[in-house]
N, C-alpha and C positions, 0 to 999 in steps of 0.2 A: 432540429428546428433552425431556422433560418431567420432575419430580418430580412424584410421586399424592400426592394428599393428602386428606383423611379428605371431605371433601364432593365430589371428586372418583371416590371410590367409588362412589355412587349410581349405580344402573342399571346397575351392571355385577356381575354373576354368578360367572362363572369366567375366566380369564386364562390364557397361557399363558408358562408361567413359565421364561424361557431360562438358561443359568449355567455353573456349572462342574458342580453334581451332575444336569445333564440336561436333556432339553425337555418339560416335561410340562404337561399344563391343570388346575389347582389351583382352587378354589373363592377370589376375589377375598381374604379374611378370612385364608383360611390363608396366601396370600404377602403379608399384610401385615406377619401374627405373626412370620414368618420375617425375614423385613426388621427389626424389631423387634428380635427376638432378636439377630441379629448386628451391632444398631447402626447400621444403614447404611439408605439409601434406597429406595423403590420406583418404577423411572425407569418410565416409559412410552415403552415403544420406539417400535412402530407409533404408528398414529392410534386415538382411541377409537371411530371408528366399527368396526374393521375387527374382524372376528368367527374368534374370539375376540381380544381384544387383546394387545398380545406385551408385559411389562414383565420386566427386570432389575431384581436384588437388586446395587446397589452405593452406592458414594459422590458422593453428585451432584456436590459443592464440588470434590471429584479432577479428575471428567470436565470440569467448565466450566473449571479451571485449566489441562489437559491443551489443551482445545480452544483457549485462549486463547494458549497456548504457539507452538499447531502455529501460529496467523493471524499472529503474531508474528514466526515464522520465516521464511516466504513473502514479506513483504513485501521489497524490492528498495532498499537506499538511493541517492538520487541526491545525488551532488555537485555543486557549484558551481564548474565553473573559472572563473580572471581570465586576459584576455588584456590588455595593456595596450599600447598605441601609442603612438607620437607622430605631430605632424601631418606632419613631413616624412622616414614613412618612404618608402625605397624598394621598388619594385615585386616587387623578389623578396625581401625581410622579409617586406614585407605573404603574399606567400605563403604563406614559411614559416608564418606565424602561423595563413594560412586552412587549411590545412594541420592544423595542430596542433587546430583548431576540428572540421573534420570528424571528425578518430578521436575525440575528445571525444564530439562529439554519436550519432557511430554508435557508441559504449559505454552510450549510454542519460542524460551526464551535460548539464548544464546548461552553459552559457558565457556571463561578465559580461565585454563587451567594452568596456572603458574608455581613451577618448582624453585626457587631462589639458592643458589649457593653460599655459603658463609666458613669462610675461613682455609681449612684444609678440604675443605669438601669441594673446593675451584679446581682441585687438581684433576678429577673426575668428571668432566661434564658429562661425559656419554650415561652415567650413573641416571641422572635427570631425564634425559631423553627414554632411556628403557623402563623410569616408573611412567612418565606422561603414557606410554604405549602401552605400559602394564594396566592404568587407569583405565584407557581407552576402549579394552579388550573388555572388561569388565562393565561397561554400560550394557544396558539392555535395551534400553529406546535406539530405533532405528537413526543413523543420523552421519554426518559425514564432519572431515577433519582437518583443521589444518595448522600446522609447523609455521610458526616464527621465528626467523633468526633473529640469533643476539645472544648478548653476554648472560640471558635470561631465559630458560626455556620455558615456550610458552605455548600453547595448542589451544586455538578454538573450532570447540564443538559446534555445529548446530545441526538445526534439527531437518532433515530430507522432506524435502517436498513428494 
């Protein structure tokens, strides 16, 4: 949809004019005066090729707020879960956690899966790196991955389009 506007008249004739008081084909001038009159706009429905062209008498600013609205509402938010480890868990935590990762990821949200080092366990980082992967292995929702650097290993999950 379009607003007409006074040089956008040119080459066009008669239009046909859609609304609440009916569908009629009006001479281009008189739904402008109209539009005019009630303060409001002359949208262009159709395309200006199309014979005769179709425009509405209403409020453009309404309609793009209105449509702004509806794109607004559709849109779907994703969250970011944390799952957080340590290097010596056991095999059924690690589970549970892969576990908890999957309905995550099969709800459509994200997961920050962070191992933390503490103490002598800093001497090993590679250790952190091969449980994130051990983790990783163990999802079953389809979904892709990726490695942060830093003194913290860190990998998020989401979910494949």
């Amino acid at each position: 949809m379009k607003i007409l506007e006074r040089a956008d008249l040119r080459g066009m004739r008669d239009v046909r004019l859609v609304g609440e008081d009916g569908n009629d084909i009006v001479p281009i001038m008189t739904a402008w005066k109209r539009a005019e009159d009630q303060g409001l706009d002359l949208v262009l429905v159709s395309s200006a090729d199309a014979k005769p062209p179709v425009v509405r008498i209403q409020d453009y600013k309404k309609l793009q707020y209105e449509k702004k609205k509806r794109q607004k509402g559709n849109r779907t938010k994703v969250e970011t879960k944390e799952i957080q480890l340590k290097i010596n868990i056991s095999d059924h935590d690690l589970q549970t956690k892969v576990n908890n990762i999957n309905k995550f990821i099969s709800k459509g949200n994200k997961v920050k899966m962070v191992v933390r080092l503490k103490g002598r366990e800093r001497d090993n980082p590679q250790r952190a790196h091969e449980l994130l992967d051990k983790a990783f292995e163990l999802v079953e929702v389809e979904c892709k991955k990726t490695k942060l650097p830093g003194p913290v290993a860190i990998m998020l999950i989401e979910p494949a389009k």
